[in-house]
C-alpha positions in Angstrom: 0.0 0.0 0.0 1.2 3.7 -1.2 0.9 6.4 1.0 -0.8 10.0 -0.2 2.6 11.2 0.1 4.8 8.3 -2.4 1.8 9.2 -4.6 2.2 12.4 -4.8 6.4 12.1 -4.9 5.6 9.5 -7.8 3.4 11.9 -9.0 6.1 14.9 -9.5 8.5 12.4 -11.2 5.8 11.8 -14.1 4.7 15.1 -13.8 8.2 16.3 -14.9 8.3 13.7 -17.5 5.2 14.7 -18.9 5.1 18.2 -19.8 9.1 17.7 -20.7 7.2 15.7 -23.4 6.9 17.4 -26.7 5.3 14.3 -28.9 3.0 14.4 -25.5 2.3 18.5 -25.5 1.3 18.0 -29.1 -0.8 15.3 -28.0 -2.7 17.3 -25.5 -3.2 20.2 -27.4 -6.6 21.5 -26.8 -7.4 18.7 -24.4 -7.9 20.4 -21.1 -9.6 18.3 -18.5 -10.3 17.4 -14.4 -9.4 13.9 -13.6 -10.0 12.4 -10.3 -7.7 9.4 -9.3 -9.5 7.1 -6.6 -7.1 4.7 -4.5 -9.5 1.6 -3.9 -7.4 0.5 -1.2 -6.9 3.8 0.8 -10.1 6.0 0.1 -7.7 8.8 -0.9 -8.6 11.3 -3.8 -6.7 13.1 -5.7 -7.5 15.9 -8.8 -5.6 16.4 -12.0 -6.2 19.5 -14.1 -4.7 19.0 -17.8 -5.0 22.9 -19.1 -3.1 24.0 -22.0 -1.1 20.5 -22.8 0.4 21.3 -19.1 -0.5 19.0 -16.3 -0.9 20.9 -13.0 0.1 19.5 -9.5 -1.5 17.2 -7.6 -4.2 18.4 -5.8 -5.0 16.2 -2.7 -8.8 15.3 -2.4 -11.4 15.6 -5.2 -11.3 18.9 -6.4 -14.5 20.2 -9.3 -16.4 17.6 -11.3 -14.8 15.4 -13.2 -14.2 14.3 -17.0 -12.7 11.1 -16.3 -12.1 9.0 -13.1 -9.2 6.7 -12.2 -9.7 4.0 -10.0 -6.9 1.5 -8.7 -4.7 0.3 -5.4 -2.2 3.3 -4.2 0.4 1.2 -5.0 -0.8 0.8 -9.0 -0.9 4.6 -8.7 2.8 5.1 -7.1 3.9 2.5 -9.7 1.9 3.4 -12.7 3.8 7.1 -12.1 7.1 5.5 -11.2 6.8 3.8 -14.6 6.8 0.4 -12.8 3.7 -0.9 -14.6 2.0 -1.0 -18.3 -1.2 1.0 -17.8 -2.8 -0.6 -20.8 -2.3 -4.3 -19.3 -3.5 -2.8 -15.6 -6.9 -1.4 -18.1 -7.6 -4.6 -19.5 -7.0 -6.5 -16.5 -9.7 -4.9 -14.7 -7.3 -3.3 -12.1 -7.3 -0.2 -13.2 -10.8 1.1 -14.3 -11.6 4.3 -16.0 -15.2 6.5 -16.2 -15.2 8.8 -18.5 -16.4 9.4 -22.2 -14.6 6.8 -24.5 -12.6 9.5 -26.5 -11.5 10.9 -23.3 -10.8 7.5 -21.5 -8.4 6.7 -25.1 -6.6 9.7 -25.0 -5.8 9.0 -21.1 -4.4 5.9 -22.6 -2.6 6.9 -24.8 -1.4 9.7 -22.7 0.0 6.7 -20.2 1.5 4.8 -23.0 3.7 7.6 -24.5 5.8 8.9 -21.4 5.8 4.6 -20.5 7.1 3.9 -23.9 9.3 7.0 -24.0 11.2 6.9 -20.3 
C-alpha cells in the first residue's frame, strides 16, 4: 500500500516527464480536463487539471467535477507514475478502471502509453 505522500512524490516524477514531453504536449493540445484518481485500497482522492497541454500538480482530495475518473490500489498509482507498470495491461485486466467518455478514457491511454514507452 502507497501512502498519499509516495503518490504524490511519484506523481512529480511523471509530472516532470510529462510536460518535458513534446510528442506528448502535441498530443494534449486543446485537451484540457479534471481527472479524479480514486485509490481503492486507501479512500484517498486526488484531482488532476490537464490545461493548456500542461499537467498541474496534484491536488489532494477531489477537487471540481470530473471528465474522467481513475480508480486503482495506491500502489498501482505510485507505480503506474514511477513507470513500474503497463497502464494498458492494468486497463484490460480490470485493475485499473476508468469512467469517463470513450474519446477521453483513449486519449488517457494513450497519454499513459507515451511517457511509459518514452522513459
Amino acid at each position: 500500500m502507497a501512502t498519499a505522500d509516495e503518490i504524490a512524490e511519484a506523481y512529480a516524477d511523471w509530472q516532470v516527464r510529462c510536460n518535458g514531453n513534446a510528442r506528448l504536449a502535441r498530443m494534449l493540445r486543446g485537451w484540457d480536463r479534471t481527472v479524479h484518481l480514486r485509490a481503492t485500497d486507501t479512500g484517498d482522492g486526488f484531482t488532476i487539471a490537464v490545461a493548456g497541454s500542461v499537467l498541474a500538480d496534484l491536488r489532494h482530495g477531489l477537487v471540481d467535477t470530473p471528465d474522467l475518473v481513475v480508480s486503482a490500489t495506491s500502489e498501482d498509482f505510485a507505480d503506474l507514475f514511477w513507470g513500474d507498470l503497463n497502464p494498458s495491461e492494468k486497463y484490460v485486466s480490470g485493475e485499473i478502471a476508468l469512467a469517463g467518455s470513450s474519446q477521453d478514457v483513449m486519449r488517457l491511454d494513450a497519454m499513459s502509453m507515451v511517457v511509459f514507452l518514452d522513459q
